[in-house]
N, C-alpha and C positions, 0 to 999 in steps of 0.2 A: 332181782329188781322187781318191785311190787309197782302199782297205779290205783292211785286214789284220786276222788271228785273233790272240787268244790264247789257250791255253789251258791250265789247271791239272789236271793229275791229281793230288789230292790222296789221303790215307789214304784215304778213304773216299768221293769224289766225284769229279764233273769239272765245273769250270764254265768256260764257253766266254765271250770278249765279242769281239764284232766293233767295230774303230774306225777313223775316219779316221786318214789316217796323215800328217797335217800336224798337226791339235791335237791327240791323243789321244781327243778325243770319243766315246762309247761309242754306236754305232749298234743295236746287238742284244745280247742274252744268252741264253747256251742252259746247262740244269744237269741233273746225271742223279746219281744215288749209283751205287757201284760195288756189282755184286750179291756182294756176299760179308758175310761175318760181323762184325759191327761191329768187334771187335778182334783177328780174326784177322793171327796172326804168319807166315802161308805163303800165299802168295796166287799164285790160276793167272792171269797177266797179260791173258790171255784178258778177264778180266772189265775190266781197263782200255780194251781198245779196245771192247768190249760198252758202257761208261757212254758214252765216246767219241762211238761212233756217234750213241746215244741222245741226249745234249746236242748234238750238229750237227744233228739230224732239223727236217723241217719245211722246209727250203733256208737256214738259220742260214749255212752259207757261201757264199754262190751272190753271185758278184763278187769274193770274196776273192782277192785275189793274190798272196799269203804267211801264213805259221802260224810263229808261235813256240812252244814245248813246257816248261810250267812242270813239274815232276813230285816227289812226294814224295820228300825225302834218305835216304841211308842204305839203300834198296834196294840187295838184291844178285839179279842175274837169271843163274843159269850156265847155258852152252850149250855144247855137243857142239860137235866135228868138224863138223857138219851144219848148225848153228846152231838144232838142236832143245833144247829145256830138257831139263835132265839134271833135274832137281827144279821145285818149285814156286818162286814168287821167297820171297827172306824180306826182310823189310819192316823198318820201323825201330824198330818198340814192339818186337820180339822181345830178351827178356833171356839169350836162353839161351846167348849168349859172353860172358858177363862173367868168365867161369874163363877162357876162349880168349884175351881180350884180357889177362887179366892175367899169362896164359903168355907172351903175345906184348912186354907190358913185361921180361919178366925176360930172354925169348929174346935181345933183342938188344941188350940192356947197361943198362937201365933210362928212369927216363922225360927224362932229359935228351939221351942218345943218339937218344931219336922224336924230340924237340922240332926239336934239330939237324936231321933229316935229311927228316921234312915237316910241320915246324911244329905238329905236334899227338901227344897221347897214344893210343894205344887206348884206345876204348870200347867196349859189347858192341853199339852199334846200327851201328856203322861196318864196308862191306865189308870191312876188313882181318880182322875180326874174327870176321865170320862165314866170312870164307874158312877160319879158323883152328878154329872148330867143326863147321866140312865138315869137313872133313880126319879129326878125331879121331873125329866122333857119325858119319859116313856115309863112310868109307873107299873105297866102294864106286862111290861117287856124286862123292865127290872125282876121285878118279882118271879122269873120263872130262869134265870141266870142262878146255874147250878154249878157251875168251873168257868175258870176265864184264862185264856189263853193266850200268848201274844203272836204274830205272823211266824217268827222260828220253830216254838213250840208247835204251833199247829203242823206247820208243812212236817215236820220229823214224826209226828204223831200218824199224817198219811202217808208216810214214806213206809211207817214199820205197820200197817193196815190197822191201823186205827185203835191197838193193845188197850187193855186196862188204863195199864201203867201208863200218863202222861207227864213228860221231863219238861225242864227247861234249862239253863245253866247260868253261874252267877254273874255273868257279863249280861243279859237281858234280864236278869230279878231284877238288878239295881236300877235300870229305869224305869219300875213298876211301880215307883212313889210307898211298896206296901212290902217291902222285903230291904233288909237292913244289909247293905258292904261292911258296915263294923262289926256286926253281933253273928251275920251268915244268917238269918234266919226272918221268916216272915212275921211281918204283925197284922195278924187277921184280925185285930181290935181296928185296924187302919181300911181295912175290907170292907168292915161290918159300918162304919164312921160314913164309908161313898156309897154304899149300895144301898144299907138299910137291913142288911140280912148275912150271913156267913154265904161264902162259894168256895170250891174246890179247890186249890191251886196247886199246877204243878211241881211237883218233885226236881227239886235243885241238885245239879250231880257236878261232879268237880271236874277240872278241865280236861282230865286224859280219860274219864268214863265214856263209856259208851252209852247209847240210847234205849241199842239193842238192837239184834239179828232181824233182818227181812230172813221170811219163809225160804228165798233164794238162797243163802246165807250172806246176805249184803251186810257188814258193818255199818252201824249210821251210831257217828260220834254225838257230841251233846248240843254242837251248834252254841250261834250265840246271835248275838245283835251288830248290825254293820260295822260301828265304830270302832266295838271288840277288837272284831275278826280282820276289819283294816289294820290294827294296833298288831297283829299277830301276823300278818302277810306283809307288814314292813319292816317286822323283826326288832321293833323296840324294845330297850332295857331300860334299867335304873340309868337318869343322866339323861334321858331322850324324854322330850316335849314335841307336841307337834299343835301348828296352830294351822287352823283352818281358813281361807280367803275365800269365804261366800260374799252373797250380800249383808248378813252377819256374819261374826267370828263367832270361833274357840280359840282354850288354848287348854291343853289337856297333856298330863304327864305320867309315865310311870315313876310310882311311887310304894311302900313296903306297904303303908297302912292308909285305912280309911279314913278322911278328913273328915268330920262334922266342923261345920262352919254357923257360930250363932246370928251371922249376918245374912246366912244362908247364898251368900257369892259363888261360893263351890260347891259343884253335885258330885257326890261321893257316887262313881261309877264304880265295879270291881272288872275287873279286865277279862279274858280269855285263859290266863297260862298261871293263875292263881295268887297275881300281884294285882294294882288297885289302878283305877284311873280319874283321878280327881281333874274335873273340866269346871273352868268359868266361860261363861259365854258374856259378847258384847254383842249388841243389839246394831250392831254400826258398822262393815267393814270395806268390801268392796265398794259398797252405794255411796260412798263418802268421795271414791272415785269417780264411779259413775257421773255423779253429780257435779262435781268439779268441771269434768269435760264436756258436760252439757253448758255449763255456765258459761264456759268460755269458747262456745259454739267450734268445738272441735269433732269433724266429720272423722279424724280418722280412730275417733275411741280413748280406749284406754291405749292402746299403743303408742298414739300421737300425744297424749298425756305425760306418760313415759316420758317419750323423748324430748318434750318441753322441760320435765321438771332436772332431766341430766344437765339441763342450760342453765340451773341455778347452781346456788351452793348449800352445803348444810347450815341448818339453820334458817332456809328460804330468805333472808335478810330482814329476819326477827318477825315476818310471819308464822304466826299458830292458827292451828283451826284444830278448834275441839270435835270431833265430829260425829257430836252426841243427835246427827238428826233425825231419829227418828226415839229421842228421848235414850234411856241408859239403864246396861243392866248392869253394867261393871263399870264405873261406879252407881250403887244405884239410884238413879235420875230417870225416872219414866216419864216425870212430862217436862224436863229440859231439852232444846234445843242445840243447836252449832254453834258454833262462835268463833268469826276468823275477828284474830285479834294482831296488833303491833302494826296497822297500817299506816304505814310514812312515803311521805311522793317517794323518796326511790327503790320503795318495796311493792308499789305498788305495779307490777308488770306479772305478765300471764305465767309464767315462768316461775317467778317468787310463788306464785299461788298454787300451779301445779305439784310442785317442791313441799307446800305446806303440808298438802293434800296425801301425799305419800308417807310426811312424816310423821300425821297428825293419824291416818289409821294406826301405821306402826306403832305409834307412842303409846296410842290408847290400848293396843294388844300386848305390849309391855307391863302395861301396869297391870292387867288381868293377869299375865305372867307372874307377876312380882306378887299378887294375893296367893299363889303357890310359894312362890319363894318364901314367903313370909311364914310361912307355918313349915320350914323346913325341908320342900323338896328340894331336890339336885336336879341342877340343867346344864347340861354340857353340850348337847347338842339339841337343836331347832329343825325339826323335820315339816318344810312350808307345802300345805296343798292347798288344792282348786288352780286354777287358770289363771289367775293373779299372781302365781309365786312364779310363771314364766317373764314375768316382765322385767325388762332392763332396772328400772327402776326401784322394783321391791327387791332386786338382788343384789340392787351397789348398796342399798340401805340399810336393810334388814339384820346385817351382820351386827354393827355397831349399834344398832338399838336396841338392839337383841343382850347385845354383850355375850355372843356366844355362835361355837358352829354353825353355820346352815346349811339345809340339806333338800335339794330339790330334787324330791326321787322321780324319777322318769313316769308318766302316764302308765298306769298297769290295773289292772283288775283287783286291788289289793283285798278286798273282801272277801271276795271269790278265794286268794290265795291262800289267805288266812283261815278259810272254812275249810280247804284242802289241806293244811298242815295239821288241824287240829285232827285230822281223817287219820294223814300219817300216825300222828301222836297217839291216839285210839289204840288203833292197829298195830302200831307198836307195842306198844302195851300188853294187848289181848293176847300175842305172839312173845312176850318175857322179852323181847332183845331193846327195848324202850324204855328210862323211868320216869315213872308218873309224876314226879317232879321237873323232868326236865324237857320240853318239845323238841321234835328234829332241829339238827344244826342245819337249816336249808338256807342255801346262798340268799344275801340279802339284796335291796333293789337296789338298783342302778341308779345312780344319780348323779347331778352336781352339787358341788360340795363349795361353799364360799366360807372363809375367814373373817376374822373383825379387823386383823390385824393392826398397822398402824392406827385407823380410824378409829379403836375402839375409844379412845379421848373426845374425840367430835362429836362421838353418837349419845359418850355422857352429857356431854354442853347440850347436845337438841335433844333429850331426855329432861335436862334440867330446866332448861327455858319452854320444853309444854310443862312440867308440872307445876313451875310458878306459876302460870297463865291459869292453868287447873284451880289452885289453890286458890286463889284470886280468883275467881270468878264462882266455885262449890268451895268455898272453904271447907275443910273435913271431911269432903265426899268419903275417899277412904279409912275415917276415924269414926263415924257413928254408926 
């Protein structure tokens, strides 16, 4: 029996988990917060390997024989000639390129030309885009960015003392706005379009390469990006979707191949394990909640929310609410609002509303679902996270609107796990008893598991009466 790491550098933390590396079993855990300012947009990387250290302390990896490297998306780290930081890194909540990215749409012939050429649109948190607000805000500082690296790349880069050779892998290219999930390769004409000049970029290596040997002889695999490496520590396949319950959604799937989408709806991610992960985002998800419970001055939350809207029925009694408020990426509507719609005196009660409220996120994370369906994925099972998919209400619902499995896997470190398997996979590999095509069979996560069962007819009818309502008020939303 061997022991491998994993580890997440997240926004704001690092948590470590050490496991076997035949079941997955989780033998230790180490966790540190990064010392910097809770939502600070510039951050000195410094402080990642500082949380770093701090969560390994105590001998956390003492027998470890390789490290996989989970690290927050949408980092951009630039570095000199020297490989010294020309700036601080800028991180992914930072909004300040969204004029960058939206020059960068028009620069190169609009958003069906990005889709074509890597699968996704600019946005202001994606390196493309801040390369493109270097350039303009910091002229000075542009000009001397000689390689550009993202938080995973970096931290593997100090892990193996700082080599020649710097990796990244294709689960973090493909949110680099500048490296293509369909072709596997970069387009430095797309570098050269934000920066103003060619930079360095790391070397892409596939899912079971290694990064390379620390001087100690530590394995460090190729790492990737959180969403990957979650996608790989919850053990999805073909057939498995997972939608996310933030204050925005996703809904993101494994799939064989790379989507270009000419409406630019879906970002052609590439995954961990060397299948693809095509995600739409909606701009609307939890806070459609949120909002609801504020409205109808409920102290006990979303919980009390919940359990109001189990006092309706499906359908809310032909209330809809579109819950486009804070405008729409999926469908896209950026300066549309909400819309509760079908109000008649005996629909009118807190209950009907709450009810709409739950059905009207769901509906809307369906039809982002259904812009995968539509270009041929398979969904069989619905893997529900954040803090939302514990509620009574998203779990009597979800099934039937879904029209499909759901799967509430237990609270777990799943990034972190996902960087630990990949550690396995590495090491396997490096040792002959692993193939590079296929990662450990390690136990997968624990959860609840909910049906559509009878309901699945009911959840058609409150699918069908929001998208009349949709249609009727965006006609074509999803057709132009």
């Amino acid at each position: 029996m061997g022991i491998v790491a994993g580890l997440d550098s997240s926004s704001g933390f690092t948590r470590i988990v050490v496991c076997d590396t035949e079941t997955g079993a989780v033998l230790r855990q180490g966790y540190a917060t990064h010392p910097i300012e809770p939502k600070a947009t510039e951050v000195d990387p410094q402080a990642w390997l500082l949380s770093l250290g701090e969560a390994a302390s105590g001998g956390l990896l003492e027998g470890v024989q390789a490290i996989g490297v989970s690290a927050q998306q949408h980092g951009l780290v630039p570095l000199d000639r020297q490989g010294a930081l020309v700036r601080p890194a800028l991180v992914g909540n930072d909004k300040r390129a969204q004029v960058a990215a939206a020059d960068l749409v028009e620069a190169f012939g609009g958003r069906q030309a990005w889709a074509e050429a890597v699968g996704c649109v600019p946005q202001a948190a994606q390196p493309v885009a801040k390369l493109r607000w270097l350039a303009r805000a910091e002229p000075e500082a542009a000009a001397r960015v000689a390689m550009v690296l993202q938080p995973h790349d970096w931290l593997v880069w100090q892990l193996l003392g700082r080599p020649v050779r710097r990796t990244t892998d294709r689960g973090a290219a493909s949110g680099t706005g500048y490296w293509s999930a369909g072709t596997g390769s970069y387009r430095p004409d797309l570098v050269e379009l934000a920066l103003g000049h060619q930079a360095a970029l790391p070397e892409v290596l596939g899912p079971a390469e290694a990064a390379g040997m620390t001087p100690e002889g530590l394995l460090i695999s190729a790492g990737t990006g959180e969403t990957m490496a979650a996608a790989l520590g919850l053990g999805l396949g073909t057939g498995d979707a997972v939608v996310s319950l933030g204050a925005s959604g996703s809904v993101m799937a494994v799939h064989h191949e790379a989507l270009a989408d000419p409406r630019g709806m879906i970002t052609a991610f590439a995954d961990a394990a060397g299948m693809h992960l095509p995600v739409v985002h909606t701009s609307n998800a939890v806070r459609a909640l949120r909002g609801t419970a504020e409205m109808l001055g409920l102290d006990g939350g979303l919980e009390e929310l919940s359990a109001l809207a189990l006092k309706s029925t499906p359908g809310a009694s032909g209330l809809v609410l579109l819950p486009y408020l804070e405008g729409e990426r999926t469908p896209q509507l950026p300066h549309t609002a909400g819309t509760l719609s079908g109000l008649r005196r005996e629909s009118m009660k807190p209950e009907h509303l709450a009810r709409a409220a739950f059905e009207g996120m769901l509906c809307s994370l369906a039809d982002a679902m259904d812009v995968l369906r539509g270009r041929g994925v398979e969904v069989r099972r619905v893997f529900l996270l954040g803090a939302a998919a514990e509620l009574p209400a998203v779990q009597a619902i979800a099934p039937a609107i879904f029209g499909a499995q759901v799967v509430v896997p237990q609270p777990a470190d799943y990034a972190a796990l996902g960087a630990a398997r990949q550690a396995a996979w590495a090491l396997g590999v490096s040792q002959g008893v692993l193939s590079p095509q296929t990662p450990p069979a390690w136990q997968g996560a624990a959860a609840q598991v909910f049906e559509p069962g009878e309901e699945l007819a009911v959840g058609q009818a409150v699918r069908q009466q929001y998208g009349a309502t949709r249609e009727q008020l965006h006609p074509g939303a999803f057709s132009s």
